[in-house]
C-alpha positions as CSV (number, residue, x, y, z in Angstrom):
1,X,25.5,29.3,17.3
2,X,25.4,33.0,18.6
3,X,26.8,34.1,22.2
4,X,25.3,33.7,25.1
5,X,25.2,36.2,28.5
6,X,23.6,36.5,31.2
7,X,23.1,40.2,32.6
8,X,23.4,40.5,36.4
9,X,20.8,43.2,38.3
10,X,23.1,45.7,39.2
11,X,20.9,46.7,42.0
12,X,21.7,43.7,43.5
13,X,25.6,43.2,42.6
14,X,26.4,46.4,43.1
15,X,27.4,46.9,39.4
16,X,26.8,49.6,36.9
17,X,23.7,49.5,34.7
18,X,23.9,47.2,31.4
19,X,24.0,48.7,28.3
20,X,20.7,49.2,27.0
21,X,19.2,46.3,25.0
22,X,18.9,46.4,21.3
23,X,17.5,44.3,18.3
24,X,14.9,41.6,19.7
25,X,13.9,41.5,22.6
26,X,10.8,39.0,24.1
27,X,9.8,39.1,27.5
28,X,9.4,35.3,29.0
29,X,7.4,33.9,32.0
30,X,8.0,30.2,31.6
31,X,4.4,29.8,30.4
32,X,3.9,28.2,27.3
33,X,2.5,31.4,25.6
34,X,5.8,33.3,26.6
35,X,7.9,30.0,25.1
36,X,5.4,30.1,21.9
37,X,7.1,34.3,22.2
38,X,10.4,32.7,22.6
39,X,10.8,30.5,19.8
40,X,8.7,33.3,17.3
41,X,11.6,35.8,18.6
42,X,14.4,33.6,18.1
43,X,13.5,32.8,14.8
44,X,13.3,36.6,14.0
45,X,16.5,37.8,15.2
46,X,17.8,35.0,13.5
47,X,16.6,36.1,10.2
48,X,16.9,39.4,10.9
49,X,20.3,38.4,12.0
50,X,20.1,40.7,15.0
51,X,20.9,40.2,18.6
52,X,17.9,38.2,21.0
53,X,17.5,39.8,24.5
54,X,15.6,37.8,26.8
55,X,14.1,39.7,29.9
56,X,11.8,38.3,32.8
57,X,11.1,40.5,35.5
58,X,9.5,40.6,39.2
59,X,8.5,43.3,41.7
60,X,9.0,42.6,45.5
61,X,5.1,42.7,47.5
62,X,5.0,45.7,49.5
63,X,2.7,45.6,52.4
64,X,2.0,48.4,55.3
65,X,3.1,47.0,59.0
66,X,0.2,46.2,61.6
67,X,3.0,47.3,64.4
68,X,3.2,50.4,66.1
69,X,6.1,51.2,64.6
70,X,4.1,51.8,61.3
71,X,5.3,52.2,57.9
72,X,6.1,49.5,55.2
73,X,7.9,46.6,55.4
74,X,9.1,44.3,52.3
75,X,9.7,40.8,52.1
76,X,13.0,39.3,50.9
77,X,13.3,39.2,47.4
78,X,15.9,35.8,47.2
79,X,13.4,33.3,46.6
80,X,11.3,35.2,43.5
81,X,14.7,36.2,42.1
82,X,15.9,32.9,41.8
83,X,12.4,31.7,40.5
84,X,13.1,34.5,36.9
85,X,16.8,33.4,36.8
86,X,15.5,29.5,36.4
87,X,12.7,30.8,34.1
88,X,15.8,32.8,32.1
89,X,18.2,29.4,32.1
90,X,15.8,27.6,31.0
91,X,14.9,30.0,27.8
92,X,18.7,30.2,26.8
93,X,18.8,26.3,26.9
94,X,15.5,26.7,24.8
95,X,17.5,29.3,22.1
96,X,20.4,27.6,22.5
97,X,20.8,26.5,18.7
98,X,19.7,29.2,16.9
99,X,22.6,31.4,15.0
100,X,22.0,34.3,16.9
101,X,23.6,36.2,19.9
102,X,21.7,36.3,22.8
103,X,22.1,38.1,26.1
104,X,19.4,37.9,29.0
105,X,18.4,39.9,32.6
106,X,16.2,39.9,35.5
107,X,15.0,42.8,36.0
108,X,13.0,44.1,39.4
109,X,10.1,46.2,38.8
110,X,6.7,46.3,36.9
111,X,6.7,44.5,34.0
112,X,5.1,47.2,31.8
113,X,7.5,50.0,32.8
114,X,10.7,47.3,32.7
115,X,9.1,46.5,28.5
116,X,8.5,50.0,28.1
117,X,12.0,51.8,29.0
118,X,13.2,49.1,27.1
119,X,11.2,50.0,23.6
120,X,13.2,53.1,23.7
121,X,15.9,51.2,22.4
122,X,14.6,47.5,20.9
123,X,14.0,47.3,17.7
124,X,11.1,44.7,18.2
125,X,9.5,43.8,21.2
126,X,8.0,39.8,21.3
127,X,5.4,38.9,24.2
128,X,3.0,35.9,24.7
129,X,-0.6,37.0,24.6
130,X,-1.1,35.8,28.1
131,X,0.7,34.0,30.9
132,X,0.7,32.4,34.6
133,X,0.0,35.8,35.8
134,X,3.4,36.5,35.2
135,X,6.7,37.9,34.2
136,X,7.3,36.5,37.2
137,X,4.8,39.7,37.6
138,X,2.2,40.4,34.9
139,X,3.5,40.9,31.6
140,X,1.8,38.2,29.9
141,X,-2.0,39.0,29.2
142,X,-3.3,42.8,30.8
143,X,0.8,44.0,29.8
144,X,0.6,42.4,26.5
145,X,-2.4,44.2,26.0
146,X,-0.8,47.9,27.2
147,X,2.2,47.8,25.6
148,X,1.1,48.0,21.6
149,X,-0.7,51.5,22.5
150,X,2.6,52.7,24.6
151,X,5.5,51.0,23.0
152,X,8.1,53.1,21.3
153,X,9.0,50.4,18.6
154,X,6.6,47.8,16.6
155,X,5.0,44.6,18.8
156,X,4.3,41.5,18.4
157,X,2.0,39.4,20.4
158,X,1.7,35.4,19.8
159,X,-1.0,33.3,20.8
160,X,-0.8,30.3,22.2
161,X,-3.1,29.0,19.2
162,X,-0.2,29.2,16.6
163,X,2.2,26.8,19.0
164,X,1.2,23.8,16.4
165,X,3.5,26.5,13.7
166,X,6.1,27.2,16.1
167,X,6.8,23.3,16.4
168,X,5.3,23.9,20.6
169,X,3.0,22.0,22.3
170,X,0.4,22.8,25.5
171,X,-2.1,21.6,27.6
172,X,-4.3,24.1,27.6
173,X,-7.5,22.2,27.1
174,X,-9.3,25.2,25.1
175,X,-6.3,26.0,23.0
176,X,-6.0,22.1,22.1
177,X,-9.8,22.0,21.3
178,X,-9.6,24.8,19.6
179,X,-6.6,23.7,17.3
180,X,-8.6,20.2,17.1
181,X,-12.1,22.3,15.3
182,X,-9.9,24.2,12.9
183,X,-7.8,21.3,11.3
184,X,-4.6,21.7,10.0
185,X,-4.2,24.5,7.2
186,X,-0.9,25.2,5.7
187,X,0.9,28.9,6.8
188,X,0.5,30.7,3.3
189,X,3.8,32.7,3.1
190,X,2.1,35.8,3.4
191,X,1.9,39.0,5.2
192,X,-1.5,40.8,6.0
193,X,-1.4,44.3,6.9
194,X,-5.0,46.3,7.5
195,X,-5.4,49.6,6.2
196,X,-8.6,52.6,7.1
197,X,-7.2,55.5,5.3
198,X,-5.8,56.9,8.2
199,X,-2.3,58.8,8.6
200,X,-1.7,56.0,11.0
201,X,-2.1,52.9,8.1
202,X,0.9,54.2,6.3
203,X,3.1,53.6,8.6
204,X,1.9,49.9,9.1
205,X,1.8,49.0,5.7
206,X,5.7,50.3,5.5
207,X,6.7,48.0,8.4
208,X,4.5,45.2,6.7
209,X,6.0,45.6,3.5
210,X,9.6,45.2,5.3
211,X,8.7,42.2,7.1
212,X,7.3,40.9,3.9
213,X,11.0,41.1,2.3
214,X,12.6,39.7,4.8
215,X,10.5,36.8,4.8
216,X,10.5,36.4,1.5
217,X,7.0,36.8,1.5
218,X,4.2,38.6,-0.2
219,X,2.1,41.4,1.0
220,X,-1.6,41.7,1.2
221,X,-3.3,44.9,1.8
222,X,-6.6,44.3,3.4
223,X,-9.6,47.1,4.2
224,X,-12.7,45.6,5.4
225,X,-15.7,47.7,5.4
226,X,-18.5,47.3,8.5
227,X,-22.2,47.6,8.1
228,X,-23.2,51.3,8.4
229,X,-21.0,51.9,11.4
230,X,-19.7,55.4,12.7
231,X,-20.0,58.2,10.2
232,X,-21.9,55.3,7.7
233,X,-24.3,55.0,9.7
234,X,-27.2,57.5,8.6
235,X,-26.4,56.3,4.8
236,X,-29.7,54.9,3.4
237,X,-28.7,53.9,-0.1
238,X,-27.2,50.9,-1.3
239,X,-26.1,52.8,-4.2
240,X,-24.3,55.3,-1.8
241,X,-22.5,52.4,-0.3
242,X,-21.5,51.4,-3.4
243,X,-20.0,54.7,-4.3
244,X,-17.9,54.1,-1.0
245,X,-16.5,51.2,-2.3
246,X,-15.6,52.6,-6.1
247,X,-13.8,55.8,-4.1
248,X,-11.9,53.1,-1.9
249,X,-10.9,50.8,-4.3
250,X,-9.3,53.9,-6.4
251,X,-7.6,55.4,-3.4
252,X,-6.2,51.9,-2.7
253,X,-5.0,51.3,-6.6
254,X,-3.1,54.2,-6.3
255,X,-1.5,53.8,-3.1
256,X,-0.5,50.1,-4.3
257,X,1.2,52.1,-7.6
258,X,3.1,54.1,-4.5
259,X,4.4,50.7,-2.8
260,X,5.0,48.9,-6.0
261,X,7.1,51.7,-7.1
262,X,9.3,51.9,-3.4
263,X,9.2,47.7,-3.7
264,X,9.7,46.9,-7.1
265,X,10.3,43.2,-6.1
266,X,7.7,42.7,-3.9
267,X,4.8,40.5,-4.8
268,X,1.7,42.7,-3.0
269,X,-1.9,43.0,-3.3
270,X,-5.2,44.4,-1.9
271,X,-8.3,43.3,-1.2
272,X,-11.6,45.5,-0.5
273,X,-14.0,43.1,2.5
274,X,-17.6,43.7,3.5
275,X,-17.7,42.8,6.6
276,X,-16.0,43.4,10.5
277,X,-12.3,44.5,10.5
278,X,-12.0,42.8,13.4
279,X,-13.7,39.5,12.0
280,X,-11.5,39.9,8.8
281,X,-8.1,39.9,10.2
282,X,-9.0,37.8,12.9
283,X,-9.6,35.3,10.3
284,X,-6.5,36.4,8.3
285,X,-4.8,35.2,11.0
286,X,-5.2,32.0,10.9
287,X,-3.3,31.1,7.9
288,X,-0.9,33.6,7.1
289,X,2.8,34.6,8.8
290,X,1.9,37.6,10.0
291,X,-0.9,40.2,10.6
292,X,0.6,44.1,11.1
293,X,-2.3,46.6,12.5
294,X,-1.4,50.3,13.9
295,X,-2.1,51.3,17.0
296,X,-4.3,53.8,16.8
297,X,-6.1,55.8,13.9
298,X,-8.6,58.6,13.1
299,X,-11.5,57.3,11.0
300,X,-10.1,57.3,7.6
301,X,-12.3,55.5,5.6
302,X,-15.1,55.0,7.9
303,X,-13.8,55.0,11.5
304,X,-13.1,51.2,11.6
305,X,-9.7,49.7,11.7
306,X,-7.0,51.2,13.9
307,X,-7.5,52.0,17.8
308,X,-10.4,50.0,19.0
309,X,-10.5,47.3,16.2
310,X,-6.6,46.7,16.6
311,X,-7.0,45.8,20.4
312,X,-9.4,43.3,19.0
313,X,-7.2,42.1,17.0
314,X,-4.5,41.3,19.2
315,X,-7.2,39.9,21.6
316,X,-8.3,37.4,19.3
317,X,-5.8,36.5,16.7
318,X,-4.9,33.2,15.6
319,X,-1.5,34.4,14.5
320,X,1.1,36.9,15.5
321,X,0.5,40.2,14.8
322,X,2.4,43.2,15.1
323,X,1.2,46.6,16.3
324,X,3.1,49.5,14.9
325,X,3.4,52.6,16.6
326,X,3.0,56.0,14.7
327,X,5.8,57.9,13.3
328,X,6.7,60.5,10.8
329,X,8.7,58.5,7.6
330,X,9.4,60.8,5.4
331,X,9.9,57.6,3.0
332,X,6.1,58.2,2.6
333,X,5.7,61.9,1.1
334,X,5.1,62.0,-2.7
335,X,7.0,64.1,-4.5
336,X,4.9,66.9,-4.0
337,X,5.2,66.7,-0.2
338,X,1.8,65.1,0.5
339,X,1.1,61.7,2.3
340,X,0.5,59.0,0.0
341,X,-3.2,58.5,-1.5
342,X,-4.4,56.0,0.8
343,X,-4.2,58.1,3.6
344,X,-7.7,60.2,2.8
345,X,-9.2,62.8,5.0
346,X,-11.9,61.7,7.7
347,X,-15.2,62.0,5.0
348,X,-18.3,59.7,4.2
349,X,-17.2,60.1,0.8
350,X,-13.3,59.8,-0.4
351,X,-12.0,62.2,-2.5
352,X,-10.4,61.0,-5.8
353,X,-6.9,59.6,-5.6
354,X,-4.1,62.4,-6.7
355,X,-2.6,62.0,-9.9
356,X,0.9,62.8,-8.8
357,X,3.4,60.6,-9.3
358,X,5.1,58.9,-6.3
359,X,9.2,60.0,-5.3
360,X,10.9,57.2,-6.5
């Protein structure tokens, strides 16, 4: 078993300010959705074998003063503080035999901006996908949702649907009901990672294909394809539709020759979906260890996976997923300096893949 700390506000003891944390860090409300983030995180750090930070934060109401004296007055901040240090004993009790060191802090302020300054440094960040209206504040649910688009590192947000996998329980009578309707489906060791063609996909599928190894896992490489949607959309040929799919399913075979050749070990494939993005991974979800999305893209193949589709994702997932913010890797230039072959300009039509062979 790891180490265990407790981090004191410095505001309030009058110390200096913590180091900054590093490695995992989850964000905990005592709901069950931030103790279905808990145990997901633990379990990461742990095979990550990288320190857990647990944080649970709380801002003091501010209210303007009827009196003539005008102004703002406060209210004494005792009682909600000692509500988030119960909520933060209670989730090193929870972590308590994992092989991990762990460290924990209230923190006073918004949620989002305490998550956010934070990301500077973590190397993941775990929350629930929504809470008591919490965070002893409101991190949990509308935060959960802001922080994928602003975060500096990758997220991951876990529904209370997958507690059943995390060995959790609840009483959330639409989560049970919900659980009840699917049955019980194995977790295939697998992790999903959609792809558009943008600039933005490479870096997701590079995160994916590192999670992937360190779960021992293999990677799947999914690009679903909507109905006539965006630039699609004045298309009146099935036969043009079908020459959509021939140039995507080329620029995909060679950007799988790329990955294969940077993760020679890796068991990975793709798969080329008619259908929603949203719908697809959604239903990825369900069975599989992990879905990775980016957070934002520009249309590559036709307009539909990263941005809008990736908050719908995260909104209705089955299964954690991880949003990955955009970054320059220069892991991903072939050997002739360009971006690897999946990531095609914004056309109707794809170009045909490169014939360049990948840096190795």
């Amino acid at each position: 078993m790891g180490s265990r700390e407790l981090h004191p506000d410095p505001a309030r003891d009058g110390g200096g300010a913590p180091a900054a944390p590093h490695g995992i860090v989850v964000g905990v409300d005592g709901s069950d959705h931030g103790q279905c983030a808990l145990v997901w995180a633990a379990r990461e750090a742990q095979r990550r074998r990288r320190p857990l930070h647990i944080v649970t934060a709380y801002s003091v109401p501010i209210f303007a003063a009827s009196g003539l004296d005008g102004g703002y007055a406060t209210v004494d901040d005792s009682v909600i503080r000692e509500g988030a240090e119960a909520i933060l004993r209670q989730a090193l009790d929870k972590v308590a035999a994992y092989d991990v060191d762990v460290t924990s802090s209230v923190e006073n302020g918004d949620a989002a901006g305490v998550l956010l300054d934070i990301s500077e440094t973590a190397e993941l960040l775990v929350v629930g996908t929504r809470g008591r209206g919490g965070f002893v504040g409101r991190l949990l649910g509308s935060v959960s949702s802001a922080l994928p688009a602003h975060a500096k590192c990758p997220t991951v947000t876990v529904p209370l649907f997958c507690s059943d996998r995390l060995g959790e329980s609840t009483e959330d009578r639409r989560v049970k009901a919900e659980q009840a309707k699917s049955g019980h489906r194995p977790v295939e060791n697998v992790v999903v990672v959609g792809v558009d063609g943008s600039e933005q996909a490479r870096v997701a599928v590079l995160e994916a294909a590192d999670q992937a190894e360190r779960l021992g896992a293999s990677l799947r490489v999914v690009c679903a394809v909507p109905q006539y949607s965006g630039s699609l959309a004045w298309v009146p040929a099935p036969m043009d539709r079908k020459a959509l799919f021939d140039d995507i399913r080329v620029t995909l075979e060679a950007g799988m020759a790329w990955l294969r050749s940077h993760y020679p070990r890796l068991q990975a494939e793709y798969e080329l979906k008619d259908g929603s993005p949203v719908d697809v991974l959604v239903e990825e979800s369900r069975h599989v260890e992990l879905v990775v999305v980016g957070t934002r893209g520009h249309g590559g193949f036709t307009g539909m996976l990263l941005g809008s589709t990736s908050d719908g994702v995260l909104h209705h997932a089955k299964g954690p997923v991880m949003a990955v913010p955009d970054r320059e890797d220069p892991a991903w230039r072939t050997a002739d300096g360009s971006a690897p072959s999946w990531a095609t300009p914004r056309r109707p039509r794809l170009p045909r893949a490169a014939s360049g062979r990948p840096r190795t």
